[in-house]
N, C-alpha and C positions, 0 to 999 in steps of 0.2 A: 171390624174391617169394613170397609167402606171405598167406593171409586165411583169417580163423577167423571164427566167428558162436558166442559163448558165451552161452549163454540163460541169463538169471534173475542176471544181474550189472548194475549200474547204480553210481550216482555216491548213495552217501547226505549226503555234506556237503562242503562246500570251500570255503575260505577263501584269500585273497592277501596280502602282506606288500611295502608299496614304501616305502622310506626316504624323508623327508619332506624332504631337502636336494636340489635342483638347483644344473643349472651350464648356461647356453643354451648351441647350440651355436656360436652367435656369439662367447661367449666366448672358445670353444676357437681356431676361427677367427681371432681379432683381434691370438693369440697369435704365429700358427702364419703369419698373412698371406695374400697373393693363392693360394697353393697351398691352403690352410687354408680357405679362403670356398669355392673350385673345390671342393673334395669337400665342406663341411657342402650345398652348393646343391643336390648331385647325391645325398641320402640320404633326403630329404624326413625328417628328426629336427629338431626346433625344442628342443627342450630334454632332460636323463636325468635319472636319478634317481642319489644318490650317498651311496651309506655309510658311515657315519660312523667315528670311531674304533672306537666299542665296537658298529660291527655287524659281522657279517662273514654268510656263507651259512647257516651254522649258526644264526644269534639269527633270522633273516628265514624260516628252514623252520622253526623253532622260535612263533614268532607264526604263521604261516600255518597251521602245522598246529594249534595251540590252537581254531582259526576252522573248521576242516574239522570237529574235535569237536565242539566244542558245538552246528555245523548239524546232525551225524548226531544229535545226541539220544542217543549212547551212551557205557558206560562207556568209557574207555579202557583197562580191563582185559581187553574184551574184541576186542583188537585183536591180531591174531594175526601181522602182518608189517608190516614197514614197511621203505620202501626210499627214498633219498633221491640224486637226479640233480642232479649238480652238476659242475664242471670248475671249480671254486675252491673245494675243502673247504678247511677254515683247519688242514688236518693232511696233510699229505702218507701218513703212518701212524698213522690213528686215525680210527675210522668215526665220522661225525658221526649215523647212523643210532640210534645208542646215545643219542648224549645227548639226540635228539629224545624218545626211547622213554621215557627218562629224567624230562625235564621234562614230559613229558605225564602222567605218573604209569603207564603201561602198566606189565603182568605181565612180569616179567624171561623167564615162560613165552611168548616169541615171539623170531622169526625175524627178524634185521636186515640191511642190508648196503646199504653205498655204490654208488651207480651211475656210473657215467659212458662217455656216447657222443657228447659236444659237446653238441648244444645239443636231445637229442632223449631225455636216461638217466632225465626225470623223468614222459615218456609211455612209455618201456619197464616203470618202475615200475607203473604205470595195467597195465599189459596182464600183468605176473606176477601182482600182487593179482587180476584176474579169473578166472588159472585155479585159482590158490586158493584161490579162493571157490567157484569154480563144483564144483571136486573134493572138497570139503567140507572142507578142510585146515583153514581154517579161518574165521569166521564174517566179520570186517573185515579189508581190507588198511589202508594209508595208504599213498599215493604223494606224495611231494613232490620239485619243481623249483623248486631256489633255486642263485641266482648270484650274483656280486660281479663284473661282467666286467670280463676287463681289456684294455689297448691300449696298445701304445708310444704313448709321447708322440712326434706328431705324425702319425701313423699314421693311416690311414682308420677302422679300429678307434675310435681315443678320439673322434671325434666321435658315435659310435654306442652304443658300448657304456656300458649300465645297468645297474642292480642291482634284485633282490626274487625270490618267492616264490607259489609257489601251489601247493596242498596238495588230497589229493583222499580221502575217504575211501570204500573201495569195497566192496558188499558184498551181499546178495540179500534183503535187508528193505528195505520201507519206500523205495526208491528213490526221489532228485527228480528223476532222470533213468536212465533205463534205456538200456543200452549195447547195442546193436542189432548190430554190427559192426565188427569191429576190421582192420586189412590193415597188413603192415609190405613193404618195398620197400627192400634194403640193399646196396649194391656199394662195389667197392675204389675210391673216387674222390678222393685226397690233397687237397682245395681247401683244408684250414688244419687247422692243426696245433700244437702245442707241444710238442719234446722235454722230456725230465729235465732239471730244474735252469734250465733257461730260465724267464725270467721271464712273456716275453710271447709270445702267439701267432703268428704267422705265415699269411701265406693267398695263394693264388694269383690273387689281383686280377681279371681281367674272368675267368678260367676258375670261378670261383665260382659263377657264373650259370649260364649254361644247362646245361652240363655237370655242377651238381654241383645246385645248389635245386632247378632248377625240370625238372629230370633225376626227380628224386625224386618233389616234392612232388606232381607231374602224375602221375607213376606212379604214386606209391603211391593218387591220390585214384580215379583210373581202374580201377585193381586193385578198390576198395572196391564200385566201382559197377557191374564185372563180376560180382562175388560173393554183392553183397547183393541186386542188381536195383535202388539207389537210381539217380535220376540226377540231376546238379545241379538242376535246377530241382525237388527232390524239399524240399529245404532252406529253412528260412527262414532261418539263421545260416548264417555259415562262417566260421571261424578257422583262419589258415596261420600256421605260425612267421614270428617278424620280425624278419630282421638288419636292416633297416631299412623305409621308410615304403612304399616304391616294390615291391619282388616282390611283396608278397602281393596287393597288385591287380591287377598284374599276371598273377599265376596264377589268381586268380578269376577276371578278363576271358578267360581261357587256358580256362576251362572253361565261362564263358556263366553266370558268378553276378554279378550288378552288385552296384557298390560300394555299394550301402546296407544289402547283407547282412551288409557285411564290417566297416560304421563302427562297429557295438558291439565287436568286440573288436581292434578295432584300436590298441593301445594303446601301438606301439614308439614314435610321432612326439615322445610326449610324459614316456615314461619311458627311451625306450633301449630296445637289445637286450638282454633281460636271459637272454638265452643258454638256459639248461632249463628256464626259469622263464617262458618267451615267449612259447608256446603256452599252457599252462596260465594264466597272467592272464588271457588274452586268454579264455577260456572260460570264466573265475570271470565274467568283466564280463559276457558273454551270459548266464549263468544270473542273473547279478542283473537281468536284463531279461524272460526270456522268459516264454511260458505256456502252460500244461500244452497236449498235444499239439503243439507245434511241436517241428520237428526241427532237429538241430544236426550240421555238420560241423566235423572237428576233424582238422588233418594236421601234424605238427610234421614237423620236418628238423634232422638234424647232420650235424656237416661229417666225414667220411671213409672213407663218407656214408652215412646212410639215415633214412628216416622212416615213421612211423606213423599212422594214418588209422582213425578214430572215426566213426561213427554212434549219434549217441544223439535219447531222443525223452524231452522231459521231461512229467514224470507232475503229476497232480493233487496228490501230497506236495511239491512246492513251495513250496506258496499256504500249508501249514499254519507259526502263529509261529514264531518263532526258524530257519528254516530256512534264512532267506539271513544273509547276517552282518549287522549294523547299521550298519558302513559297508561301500558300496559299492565295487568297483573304482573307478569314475571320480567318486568322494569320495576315495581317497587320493589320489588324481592330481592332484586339483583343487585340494583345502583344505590350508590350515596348511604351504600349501609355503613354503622357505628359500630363496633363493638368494645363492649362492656364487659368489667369481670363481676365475678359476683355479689362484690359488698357493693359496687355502685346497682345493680338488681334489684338485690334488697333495698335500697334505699329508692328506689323510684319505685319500685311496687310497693314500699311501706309496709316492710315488712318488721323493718327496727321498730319495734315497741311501742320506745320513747318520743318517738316521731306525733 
């Protein structure tokens, strides 16, 4: 367990990426039958988000991070690290970090590299950018958490598991939220996994719960409010990672935040788990809401296991143009959505075979 407080580090811009194709999770269910309907009933997800042929984690950090610049107002020249959390890069060898850096136009003169800790490597990113910044290495990070989740066909997983992105650019100017407190909270706890070469995840079914989510996300939020002197009721927001619709109210009610804190960035019910990228949405959709001086929590959780715990207070640079993106989280969610039934799914996740 561990909690830092890095002064003079904030959130200067960030943007989110969700594929505009669904699939409800009735569908999956109607596939899959009576066992099928028993688990979509028990996740509280009514519909995911699902990517297409030509997206994968890379095109979805790629848009999202485009959206984190333009809110910062800054060159992308002068972006000194970028780290990108994901457990579905589309390269098994070959950093997707590069091509972000890439397509962003950044200085070849910065610092890259892949993350991955399940569904928690694109809030690790968030916390290297701040000692970065804060050491003067150098002036912006960018941290991004984008996923393409996956799930055996018929698995508790594919009723759950979503796709997208959310991008953060961090840095000591200009802040539209200043980062008050950070706490991480990490042990040896196997609840899901994927070895080499497997396709699909694996997870320890009811020991996933208390023993492994809500193990963490409690500690680590508890560690934060040891450290910093916050205490829930300190918060107007709060956002917990969401493998599905049901723990993160649960952990909220676990710490005495009611659910109306928690409906702005509650966004798994209607996009899916979308794994590194889960947390991070869910805190793009609060900042496209909040206003200066309210404060925000923020805990993410991966599986094998640990999570990280944010205290941020957003500042007056909010309110100023172009700072939020022009569309909103809960405008991707909402507009211009597709939907898909199952065999077109499976065939944009690739999950036919033959393919």
């Amino acid at each position: 367990m561990q909690a830092t407080q890095i002064a003079g580090t904030g959130i200067a811009g960030y943007g989110a990426s969700i594929p505009r194709m669904r699939v409800r999770v009735t569908e999956i269910a109607r596939v899959w039958g009576k066992n099928g309907e028993q688990t979509a009933a028990g996740l509280g997800v009514s519909e995911k988000a699902v990517a297409g042929i030509d997206e994968d984690s890379c095109t979805l950090a790629v848009a999202a991070a485009r959206k984190a610049v333009l809110g910062a107002k800054i060159d992308p020249q002068n972006i000194g690290a970028i780290y990108i959390g994901s457990e579905s890069k589309p390269y098994a060898v070959k950093p997707t970090a590069s091509i972000v850096a890439e397509a962003l136009g950044a200085t070849p003169n910065l610092t890259a590299a892949d993350l991955e800790f399940a569904c928690k490597a694109g809030t690790a990113g968030i916390q290297a950018c701040m000692g970065m910044v804060a050491s003067g290495m150098i002036d912006y990070g960018l941290a991004v958490g984008s996923d393409t989740s996956q799930g055996r066909p018929g698995d508790a997983l594919e009723f759950s598991t979503g796709c997208g992105a959310g991008a953060f650019v961090i840095g000591a100017k200009d802040a539209i939220a200043t980062i008050d407190g950070t706490t991480s909270f990490t042990t040896d706890t196997p609840d899901f996994w994927r070895r080499q070469h497997q396709e699909f995840p694996r997870h320890g079914g009811r020991f996933t719960g208390k023993p492994a989510y809500f193990r963490h996300v409690l500690g680590c939020a508890n560690a934060l409010f040891a450290k910093t002197g916050f205490k829930a009721s300190d918060f107007d927001y709060a956002v917990f990672h969401q493998p599905n619709g049901k723990f993160p109210l649960e952990a909220g009610a676990t710490l005495g935040i009611p659910r109306e804190k928690l409906a702005t960035g509650l966004v798994t019910p209607f996009i899916g788990n979308t794994y590194s990228a889960a947390t991070m949405i869910g805190l793009c959709a609060i900042l496209d809401e909040a206003r200066p001086g309210q404060r925000i929590l923020a805990v993410s959780y991966g599986s094998g296991a640990g999570s990280d715990a944010f205290a941020l207070t957003v500042t007056e640079a909010i309110l100023e143009e172009g700072r939020r993106p022009v569309k909103r989280v809960w405008d991707l969610i909402n507009e211009n959505k597709t939907y898909i039934d199952y065999a077109v799914y499976v065939k944009h996740r690739r999950k036919l075979k033959s393919m």
